[in-house]
N, C-alpha and C positions, 0 to 999 in steps of 0.2 A: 757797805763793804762786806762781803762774804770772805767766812773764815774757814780753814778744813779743821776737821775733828784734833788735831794735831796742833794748833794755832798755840795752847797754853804749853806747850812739849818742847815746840819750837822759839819759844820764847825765854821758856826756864833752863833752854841750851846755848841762848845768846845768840841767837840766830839773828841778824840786821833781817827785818821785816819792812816791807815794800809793798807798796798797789801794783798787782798784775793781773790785767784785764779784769780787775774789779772785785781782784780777791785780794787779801793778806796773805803776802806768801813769803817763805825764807828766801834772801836773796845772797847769803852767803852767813856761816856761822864762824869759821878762821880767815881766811882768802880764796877768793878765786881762784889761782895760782895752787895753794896748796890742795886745796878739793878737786880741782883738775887732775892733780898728779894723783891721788889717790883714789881717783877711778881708772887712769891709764895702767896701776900697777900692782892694785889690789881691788877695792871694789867699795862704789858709795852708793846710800839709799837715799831715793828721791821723794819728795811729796809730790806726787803730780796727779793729786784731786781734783785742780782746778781743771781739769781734761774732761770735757761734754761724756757721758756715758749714754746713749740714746737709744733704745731698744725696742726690732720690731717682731710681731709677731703675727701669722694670719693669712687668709686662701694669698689674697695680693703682695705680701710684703715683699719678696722676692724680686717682681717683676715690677713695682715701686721703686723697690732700690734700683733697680737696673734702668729705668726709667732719669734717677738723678745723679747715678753715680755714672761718671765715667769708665771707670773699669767690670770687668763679670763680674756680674755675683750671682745668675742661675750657673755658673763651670764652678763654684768654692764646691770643694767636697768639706764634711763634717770636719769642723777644728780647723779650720781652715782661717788666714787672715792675709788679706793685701790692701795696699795703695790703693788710694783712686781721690778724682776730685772730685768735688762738686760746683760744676760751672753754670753760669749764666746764658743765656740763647745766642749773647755773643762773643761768649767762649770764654769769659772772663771769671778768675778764679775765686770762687766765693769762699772756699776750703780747701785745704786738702786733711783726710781723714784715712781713717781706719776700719776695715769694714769686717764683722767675724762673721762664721758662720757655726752656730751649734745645729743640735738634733731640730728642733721647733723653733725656733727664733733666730735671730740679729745683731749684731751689736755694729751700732757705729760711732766710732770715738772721734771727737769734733775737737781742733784748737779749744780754750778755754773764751779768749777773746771773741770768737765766733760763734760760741752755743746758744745765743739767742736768735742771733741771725739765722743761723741754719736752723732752728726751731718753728721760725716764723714762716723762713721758704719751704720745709715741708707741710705746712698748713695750706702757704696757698697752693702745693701742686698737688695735694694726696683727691683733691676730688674725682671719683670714677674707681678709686682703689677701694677695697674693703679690706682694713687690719687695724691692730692694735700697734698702738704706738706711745712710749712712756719714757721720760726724761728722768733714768734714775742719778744725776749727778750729785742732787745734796742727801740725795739716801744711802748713797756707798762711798765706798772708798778707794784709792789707788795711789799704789805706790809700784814704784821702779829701782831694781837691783842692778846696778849696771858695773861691768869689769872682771876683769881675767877668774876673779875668783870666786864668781858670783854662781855659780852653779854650786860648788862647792858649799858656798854657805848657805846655799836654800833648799839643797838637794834630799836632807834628811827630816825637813820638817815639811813637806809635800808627800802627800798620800803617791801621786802617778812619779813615776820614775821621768826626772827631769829631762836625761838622757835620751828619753823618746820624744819628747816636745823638738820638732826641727827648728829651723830659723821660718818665722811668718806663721805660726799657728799656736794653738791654745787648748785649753785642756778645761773642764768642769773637773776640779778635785775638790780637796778641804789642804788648807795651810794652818799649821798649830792648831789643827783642829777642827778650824773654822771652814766655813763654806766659801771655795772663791774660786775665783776663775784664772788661772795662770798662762800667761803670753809670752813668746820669745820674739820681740820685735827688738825696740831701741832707738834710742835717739843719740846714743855717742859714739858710734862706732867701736862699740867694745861689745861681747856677748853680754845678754842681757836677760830680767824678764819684768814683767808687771803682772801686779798680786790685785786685782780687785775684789773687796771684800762687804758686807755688810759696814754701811757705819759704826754702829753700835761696838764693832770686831776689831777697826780701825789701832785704834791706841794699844790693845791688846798686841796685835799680830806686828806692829812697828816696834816698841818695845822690845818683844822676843827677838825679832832679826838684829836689830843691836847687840842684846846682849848676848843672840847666837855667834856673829860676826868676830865678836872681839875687837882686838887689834887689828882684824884684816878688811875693817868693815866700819865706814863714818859716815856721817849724814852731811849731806853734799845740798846748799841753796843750787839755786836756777841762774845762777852768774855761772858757774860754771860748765852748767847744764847747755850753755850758746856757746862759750868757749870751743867745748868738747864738739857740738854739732859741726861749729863753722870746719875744724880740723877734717872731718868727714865729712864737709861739704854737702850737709843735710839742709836743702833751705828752707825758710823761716816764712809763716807766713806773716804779711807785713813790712817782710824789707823783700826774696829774691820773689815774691808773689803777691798775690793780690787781684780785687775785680778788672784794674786795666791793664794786666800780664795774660796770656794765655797760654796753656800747657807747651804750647810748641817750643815759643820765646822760651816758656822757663826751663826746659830741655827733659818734662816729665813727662814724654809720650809713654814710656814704658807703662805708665797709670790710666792709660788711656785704650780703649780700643775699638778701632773706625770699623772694625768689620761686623761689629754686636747690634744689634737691633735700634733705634732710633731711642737716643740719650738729649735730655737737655744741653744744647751747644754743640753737638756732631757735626750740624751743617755749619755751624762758622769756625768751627775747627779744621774741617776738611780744607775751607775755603784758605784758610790763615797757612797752613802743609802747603796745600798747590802754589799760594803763592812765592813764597820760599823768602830768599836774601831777609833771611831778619835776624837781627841781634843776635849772640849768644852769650848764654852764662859760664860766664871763664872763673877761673882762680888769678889772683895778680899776689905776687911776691914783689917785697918793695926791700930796698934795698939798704935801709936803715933803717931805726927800730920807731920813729914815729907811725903811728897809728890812722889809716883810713877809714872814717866814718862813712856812716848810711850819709848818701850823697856827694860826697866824695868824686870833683868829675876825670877820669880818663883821659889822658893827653896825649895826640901823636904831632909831635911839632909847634904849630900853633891853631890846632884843629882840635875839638871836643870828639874823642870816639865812642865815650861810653861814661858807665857812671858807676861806681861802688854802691852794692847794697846792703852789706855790711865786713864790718875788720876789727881785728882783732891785735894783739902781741900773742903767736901761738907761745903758751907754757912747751908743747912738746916737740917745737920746732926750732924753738929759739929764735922766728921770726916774725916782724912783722906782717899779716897774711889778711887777700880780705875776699870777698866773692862780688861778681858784681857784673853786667851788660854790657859788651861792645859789641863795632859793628865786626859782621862775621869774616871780613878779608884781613882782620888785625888779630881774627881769635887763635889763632897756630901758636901752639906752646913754644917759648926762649922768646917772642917778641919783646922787643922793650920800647915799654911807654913810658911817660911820668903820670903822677900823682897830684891832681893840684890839691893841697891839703888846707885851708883856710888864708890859698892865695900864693902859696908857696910849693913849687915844684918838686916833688920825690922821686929820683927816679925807679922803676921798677921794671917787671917780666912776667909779662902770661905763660901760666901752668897750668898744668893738665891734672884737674881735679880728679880723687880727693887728695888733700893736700897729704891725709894720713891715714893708714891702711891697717887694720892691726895683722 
């Protein structure tokens, strides 16, 4: 079991600790519910070390990556960060990731759950490429600032003016000091950033942002971190993705692009587009407050349309909400389906994701 730098910090704050994909991680220190709201309204800080940090560097790297990743990465200008996945030859979703680009080098941020896999698939495809390639995940660290107020509280202890960092790009600066790398992506639908630093820096630079924060500013588990995502209908890999989904189903062509040079899985991507009538990924609103699991199947009548891939009680909705595949003549937002929820019927309505917008 792997532990982040944080593990004795996060324990001496009472944090419930949990196995997630094979680390020790906080999976909530008060409630769900309450750390939900206190990123919707102020702003919470995340441990999200267990996030693959992968880095290339060298004459090939560029057109390596562009070789495994779905989306550009010879068009990223310097500081630059986008989506993209990394598929299989028949299109099947092995990741989705994060891909930077600085002055000399790479970075590409992998699920936690997937950092060996994707370690092991760029071993077998890199032959014919020449670069350097280094797995810094247990050598650094990463955290994430996320919510309304989160600029504000990290604004003065960042060397580059935060305000210049757009949405999808990164900066090489120093944070309290330290040497790190700062990004405004996100996983909650709330503005955000991630502070990668030296391990060694880690407890030091976490520390400070708490006691920079104050009142405005709490350390938030990974229960609320799905919470907040399903609300933005950010999916997950493992429930709305995975090897036997492929980008089209999962509705992330935007991560994708058919017109770039010849990518692992192009051709049966193209092929899965041409084909078309396949599933889509809706929103479903259910209409009382029990709760739709991963699995969960979709009802029109007494006909199976589709199946939940994951649900939640939104804290900011005050409703029962879940994401999830049906067939694409049911997918028109106000339909109403039911729920079969462990045999029993709920009825509900497909919505038009994201469920919540800030």
């Amino acid at each position: 079991m792997l532990e982040t730098v944080l593990h004795d910090w996060h324990v001496s704050a009472g944090a419930r600790m949990v196995d997630f994909a094979g680390w020790q991680m906080p999976i909530m220190y008060s409630s769900i519910v309450d750390e939900h709201q206190v990123v919707r309204k102020q702003s919470g800080l995340f441990d999200i070390a267990h996030m693959g940090r992968l880095w290339f560097k060298g004459t090939d790297a560029c057109s390596f990556l562009d070789r495994i990743l779905t989306n550009h990465v010879a068009q990223l200008e310097i500081g630059q960060v986008r989506y993209s996945l990394v598929c299989k030859e028949d299109g099947g979703i092995l990741d989705d990731v994060l891909i930077y680009r600085f002055t000399d080098r790479y970075l590409l941020v992998v699920n936690g759950a997937n950092r060996e896999k994707i370690v092991d698939w760029i071993g077998k495809q890199k032959e014919g490429f020449d670069f350097e390639f280094h797995d810094e995940t247990l050598s650094s660290f990463m955290l994430a600032i996320q919510g309304p107020q989160a600029e504000q509280i990290l604004a003065s202890h960042v060397a580059d003016r935060l305000a210049d960092i757009s949405y999808y790009s990164a900066v090489e600066t120093t944070t309290f000091g330290k040497q790190s790398i700062v990004s405004r992506t996100g996983y909650t639908g709330e503005d955000g950033f991630e502070v990668i630093v030296p391990l060694e820096d880690g407890v030091d630079v976490w520390t400070s942002l708490i006691e920079a924060g104050g009142d405005s500013l709490k350390a938030c588990g990974l229960g609320c971190r799905d919470t907040l995502r399903l609300e933005a209908a950010m999916p997950l890999y493992g429930h709305e993705m995975d090897e036997s989904v492929d980008p089209v189903t999962a509705g992330l062509t935007f991560g994708v692009k058919l017109k770039k040079d010849d990518f692992i899985g192009k051709t049966a991507i193209e092929a899965i587009k041409a084909k078309g009538n396949l599933p889509k990924r809706v929103g479903v609103e259910l209409s009382g407050r029990r709760i739709a699991r991963e699995g969960a199947l979709l009802m029109m009548n007494d006909q199976q349309v589709g199946h939940v891939t994951s649900g939640t009680f939104s804290p900011t909705l005050e409703k029962s909400i879940a994401m999830g595949y049906i067939r694409k003549e049911f997918a028109i937002p106000e339909t109403e389906i039911e729920v079969d929820i462990r045999g029993k019927r709920e009825p509900a309505k497909v919505v038009s994701l994201p469920f919540y917008k800030r």
